[in-house]
N, C-alpha and C positions, 0 to 999 in steps of 0.2 A: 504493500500500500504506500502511496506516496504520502511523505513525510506530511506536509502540506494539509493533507486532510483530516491530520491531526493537532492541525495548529489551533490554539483558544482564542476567543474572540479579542478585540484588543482591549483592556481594562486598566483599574490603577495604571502603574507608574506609565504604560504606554499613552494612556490617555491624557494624562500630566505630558506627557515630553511633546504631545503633536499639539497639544492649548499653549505649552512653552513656546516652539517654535513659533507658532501661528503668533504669539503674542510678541517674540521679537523680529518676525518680520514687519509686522505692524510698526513697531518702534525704531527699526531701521526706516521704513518708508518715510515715519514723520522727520526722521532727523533729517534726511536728506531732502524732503521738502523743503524743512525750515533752514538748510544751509542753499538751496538753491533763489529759495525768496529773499535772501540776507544778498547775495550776488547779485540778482537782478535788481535790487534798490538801489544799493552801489553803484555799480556799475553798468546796467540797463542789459535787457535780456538779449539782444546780439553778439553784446561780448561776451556772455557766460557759456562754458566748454564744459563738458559731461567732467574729465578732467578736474576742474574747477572746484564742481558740488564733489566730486567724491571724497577730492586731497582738504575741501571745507569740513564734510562731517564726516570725516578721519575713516571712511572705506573706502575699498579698492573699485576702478570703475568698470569690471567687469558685474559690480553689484548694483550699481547705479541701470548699467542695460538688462539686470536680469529683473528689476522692479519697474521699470519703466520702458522698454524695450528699444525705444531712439533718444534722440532731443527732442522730439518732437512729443515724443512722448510724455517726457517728464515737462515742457512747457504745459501741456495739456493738462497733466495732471494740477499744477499751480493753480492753476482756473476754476478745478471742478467744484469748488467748493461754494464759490461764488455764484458760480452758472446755476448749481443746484438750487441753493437760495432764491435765482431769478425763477428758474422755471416753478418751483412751489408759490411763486409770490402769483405768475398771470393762469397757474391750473386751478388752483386751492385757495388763496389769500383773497381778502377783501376788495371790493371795488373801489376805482374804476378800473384798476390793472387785471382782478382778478374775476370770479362769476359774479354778475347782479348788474353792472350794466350795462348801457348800450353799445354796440357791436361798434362805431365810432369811437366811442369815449375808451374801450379798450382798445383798441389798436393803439390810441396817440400817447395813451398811458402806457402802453408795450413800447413802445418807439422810445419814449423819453426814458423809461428803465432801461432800455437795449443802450443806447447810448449812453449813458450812464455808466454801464459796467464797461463799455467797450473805453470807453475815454480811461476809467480808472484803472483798465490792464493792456492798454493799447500796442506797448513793447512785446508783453508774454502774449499776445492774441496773436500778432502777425510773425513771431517765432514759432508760433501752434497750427498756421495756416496749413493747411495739406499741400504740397506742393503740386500733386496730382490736380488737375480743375476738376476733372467731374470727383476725384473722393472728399474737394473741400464742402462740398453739395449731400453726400454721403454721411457724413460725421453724422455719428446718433445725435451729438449736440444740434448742431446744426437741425436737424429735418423735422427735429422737436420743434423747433421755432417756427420753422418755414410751417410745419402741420397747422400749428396756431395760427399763422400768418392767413393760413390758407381758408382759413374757417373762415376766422371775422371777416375774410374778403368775400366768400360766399354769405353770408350775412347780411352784407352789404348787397347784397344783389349783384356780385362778379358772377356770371355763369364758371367762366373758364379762370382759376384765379391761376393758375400754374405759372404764368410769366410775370404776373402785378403781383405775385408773393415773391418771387426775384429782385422786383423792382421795388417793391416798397422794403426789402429786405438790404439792399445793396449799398446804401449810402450810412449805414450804421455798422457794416463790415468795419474790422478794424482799418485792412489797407485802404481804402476808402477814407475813411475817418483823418487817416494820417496824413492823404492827400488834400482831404480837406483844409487840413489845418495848419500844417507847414506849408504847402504849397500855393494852397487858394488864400489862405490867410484868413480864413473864418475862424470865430470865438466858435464855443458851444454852442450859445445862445443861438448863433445865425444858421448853424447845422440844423438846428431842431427848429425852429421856424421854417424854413427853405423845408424842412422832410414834412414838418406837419399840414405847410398848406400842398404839397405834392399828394399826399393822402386824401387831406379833404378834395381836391381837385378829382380828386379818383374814384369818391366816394359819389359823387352830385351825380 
């Protein structure tokens, strides 16, 4: 009989050693988040090398790619926390941003939150971008947004929202944003006016 099917189920101490692990993966992760968000304040998230976060929170960076799989990844990972917060605030939370009121009033309240988070992580968002075009369209993040996007435009009376959830989505993209604002020379303020009356122009 092979040994194997004599083996006991896993219990005590083994049950301790895979909750240990489990528990210092976790704590490896948060460390090297919080040594890569320490980098990118400093220094701004272009400049920051896998390299960098590992030799900051004192691991080798073969551990850094096996929690995070690229740069790209662990840029991604910086953000999740925040995004998650956005997306519970326009699924679950309170109106205008979130259920109870009108299909208008949430969109312009989704726009000014979108832009909000996007301004406050503008470096780590266009570090995170997919380089690929159609997998930056793909990201679970992303389709989440554009899903909502997509409603309140059908709401609105958009039969077809597929390209006006693009386009009401694209000027709050980070690169976008960044173009906006160094190169066009727009404040916030004149972002989100310029996107809000685009919306309502879209809406009529």
């Amino acid at each position: 009989m092979d040994s194997r099917d004599d083996a006991p189920p896993l219990v005590g101490n083994d049950l301790l050693a895979q909750r240990d692990e489990r528990a210092d993966a976790a704590a490896n992760r948060a460390r090297l988040l919080d040594a890569a968000a320490r980098l990118v304040a400093e220094h701004g998230a272009a400049a920051v090398t896998m390299d960098e976060v590992a030799a900051a929170a004192g691991v080798g960076k073969g551990t850094v790619f096996r929690r995070f799989g690229s740069r790209t990844g662990l840029m991604r990972a910086l953000i999740d926390h925040d995004e998650k917060r956005l997306q519970h605030g326009f699924l679950f939370g309170p109106p205008p941003l979130g259920p109870g009121a009108a299909p208008l009033d949430r969109l312009l309240a989704y726009g000014r939150a979108r832009l909000e988070h996007t301004l406050a992580h503008r470096d780590i968002l266009t570090e995170a971008i997919a380089h690929d075009l159609a997998a930056r369209y793909t990201m679970p993040v992303v389709m989440v947004s554009t899903t909502h996007v997509r409603i309140l435009l059908a709401e609105l009376g958009v039969a077809r929202p597929e390209v006006a959830a693009l386009a009401v989505e694209a000027p709050l993209h980070a690169d976008a944003v960044v173009f906006l604002s160094d190169v066009e020379g727009l404040s916030p303020a004149e972002i989100t006016q310029q996107w809000e009356e685009l919306v309502i122009a879209l809406a009529r």
